[in-house]
Every structure is written in structure tokens, then in C-alpha cells.
C-alpha positions in Angstrom: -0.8 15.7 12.7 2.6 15.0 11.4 3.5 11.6 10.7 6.5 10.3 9.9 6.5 7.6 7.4 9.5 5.1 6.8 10.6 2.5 4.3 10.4 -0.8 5.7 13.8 -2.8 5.4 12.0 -6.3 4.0 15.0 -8.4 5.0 14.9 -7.2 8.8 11.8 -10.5 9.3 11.3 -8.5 12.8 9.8 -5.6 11.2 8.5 -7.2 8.3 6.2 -9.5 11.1 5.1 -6.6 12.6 3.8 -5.3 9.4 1.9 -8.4 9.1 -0.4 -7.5 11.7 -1.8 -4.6 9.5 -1.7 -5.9 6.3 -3.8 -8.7 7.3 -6.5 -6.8 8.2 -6.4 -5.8 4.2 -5.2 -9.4 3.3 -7.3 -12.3 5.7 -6.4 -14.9 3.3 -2.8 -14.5 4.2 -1.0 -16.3 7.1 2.0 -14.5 8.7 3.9 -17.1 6.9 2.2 -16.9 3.8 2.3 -13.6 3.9 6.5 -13.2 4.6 6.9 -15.6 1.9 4.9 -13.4 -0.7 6.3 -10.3 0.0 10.0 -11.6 -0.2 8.8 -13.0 -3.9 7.4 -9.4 -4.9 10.6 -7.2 -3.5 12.4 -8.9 -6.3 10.0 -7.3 -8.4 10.2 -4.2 -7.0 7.6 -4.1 -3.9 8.3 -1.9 -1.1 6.6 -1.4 1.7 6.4 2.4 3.7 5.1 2.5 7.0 3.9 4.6 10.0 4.9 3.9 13.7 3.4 4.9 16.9 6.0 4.2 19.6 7.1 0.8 18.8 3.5 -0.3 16.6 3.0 -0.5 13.4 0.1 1.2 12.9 -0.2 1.9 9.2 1.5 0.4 5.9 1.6 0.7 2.2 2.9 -1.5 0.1 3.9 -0.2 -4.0 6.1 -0.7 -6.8 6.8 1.4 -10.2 6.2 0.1 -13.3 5.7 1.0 -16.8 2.7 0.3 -18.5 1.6 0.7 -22.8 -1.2 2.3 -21.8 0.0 4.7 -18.7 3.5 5.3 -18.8 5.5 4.8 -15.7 3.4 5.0 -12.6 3.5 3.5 -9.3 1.3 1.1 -8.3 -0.1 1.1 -5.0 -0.6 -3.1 -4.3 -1.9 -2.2 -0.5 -2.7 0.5 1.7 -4.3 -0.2 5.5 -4.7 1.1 8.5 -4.5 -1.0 11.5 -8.5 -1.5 12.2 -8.3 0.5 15.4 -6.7 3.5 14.2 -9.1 4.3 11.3 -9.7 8.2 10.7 -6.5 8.9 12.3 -5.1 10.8 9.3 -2.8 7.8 8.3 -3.4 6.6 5.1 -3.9 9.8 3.7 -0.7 10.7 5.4 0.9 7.3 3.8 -0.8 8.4 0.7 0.4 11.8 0.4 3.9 10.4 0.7 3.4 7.7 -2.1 2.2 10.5 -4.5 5.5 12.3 -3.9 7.4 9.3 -3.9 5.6 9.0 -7.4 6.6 12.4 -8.1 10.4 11.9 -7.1 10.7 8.7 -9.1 9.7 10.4 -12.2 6.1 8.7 -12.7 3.6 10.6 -14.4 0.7 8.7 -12.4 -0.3 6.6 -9.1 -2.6 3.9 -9.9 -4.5 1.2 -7.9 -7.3 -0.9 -7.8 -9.7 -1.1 -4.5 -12.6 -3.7 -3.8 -15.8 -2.1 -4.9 -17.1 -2.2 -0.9 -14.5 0.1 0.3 -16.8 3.4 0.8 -14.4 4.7 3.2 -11.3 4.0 1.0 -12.7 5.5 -2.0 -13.5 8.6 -0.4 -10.2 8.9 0.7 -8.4 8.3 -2.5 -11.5 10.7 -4.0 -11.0 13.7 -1.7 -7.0 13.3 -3.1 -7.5 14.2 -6.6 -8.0 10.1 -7.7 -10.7 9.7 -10.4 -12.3 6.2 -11.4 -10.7 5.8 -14.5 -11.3 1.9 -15.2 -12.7 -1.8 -13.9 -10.6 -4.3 -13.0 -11.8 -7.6 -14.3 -9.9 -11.4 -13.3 -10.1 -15.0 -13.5 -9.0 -17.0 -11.0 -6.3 -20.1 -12.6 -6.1 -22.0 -9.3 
């Protein structure tokens, strides 16, 4: 199937609500205003957020940003990929995926990157069966 796949305008707060209801099944810890508030901070660094729509519902979302990196070069970062929970093995975030790599592509990075919670079986075998090898671990400590 054919999906079409749009940039999401972050100041249109309509839209950007309607995205909320897919990225928080990614991101629980986020309330919808919570949420608003922390993607306007990121789009000044860059975020952006594509999107798949079936009729009027969002039904997918991804949200990335290019950067340059010592180690990698210039890539783009994918900060969060979902699918809206009842529309799993649909095809749409490997559609949404297929059209962040050639976003990569057209933006002149010479990777994709991201990191993904170890638990995510069905994830990883997405991002797998698209060329993606486990190249590193992500460590962190929390400063709150």
C-alpha cells in the first residue's frame, strides 16, 4: 500500500494535538501539554515531525532532526517513530521509515541513526529487515 507521508506544520497546535495521540503511545510520560511544550523547544533545534493520515486520523508519526556528529558525520536522527497501537503491521512505519532514509538521502547525510528500548522485538525487526545493524549501546544518567 501507498502511503502518503506529510511534514507536520508544528505551529498549526491542531495538528500538532492530533499527533499527540500517537506519540503517546511511544511517550506515556508525556501529557498532551507536556508534550506540545517539548516539541515546540526541540523544533528550534531542528525536530520535525512527518506523519501519515487515514482520512482525517493521524495514524502514524515520526519525529527526526539532522545533526552532525565527530564520530558519524552528518546523519539524521530519528528521536521517535510509532504507530498508533491499533494500526500495528499496517506497513506504516516502514512506510514512515522508508521516507526518513530518503529524506536522509536528500539532505545529504551519510547515515540514519536511532536508539530503541531494548524490549522493542517488533521495532527491531523492522529497523533490521531495512538494512539497520546494532552498531552501539546507549548508556544515561538521569540528573533530575
Amino acid at each position: 500500500m501507498n502511503h502518503q507521508i506529510k511534514q507536520l506544520n508544528t505551529e498549526d497546535s491542531q495538528a500538532l494535538e492530533a499527533a499527540y495521540e500517537v506519540f503517546a503511545a511511544l511517550r506515556p510520560h508525556l501529557s498532551k501539554t507536556q508534550f506540545l511544550d517539548q516539541v515546540r523547544e526541540q523544533v528550534v533545534e531542528g525536530y520535525r515531525i512527518a506523519f501519515i493520515e487515514d482520512g482525517q486520523e493521524t495514524v502514524a508519526v515520526a519525529g527526526f532532526r539532522v545533526a552532525t556528529f565527530l564520530a558519524w558525520g552528518r546523519v539524521l536522527y530519528i528521536d521517535d517513530l510509532a504507530t498508533h497501537p491499533q494500526r500495528k503491521r499496517a506497513g506504516l512505519g516502514g512506510a514512515l521509515l522508508d521516507w526518513l532514509i530518503s529524506e536522509g538521502q536528500r539532505l545529504g547525510c551519510s547515515a540514519v541513526h536511532l536508539d530503541t528500548g531494548h524490549q522493542r522485538h517488533d521495532a527491531h525487526r523492522l529497523y533490521l529487515n531495512k538494512g539497520f545493524v546494532l552498531s552501539s549501546h546507549h548508556m544515561s544518567l538521569d540528573l533530575r
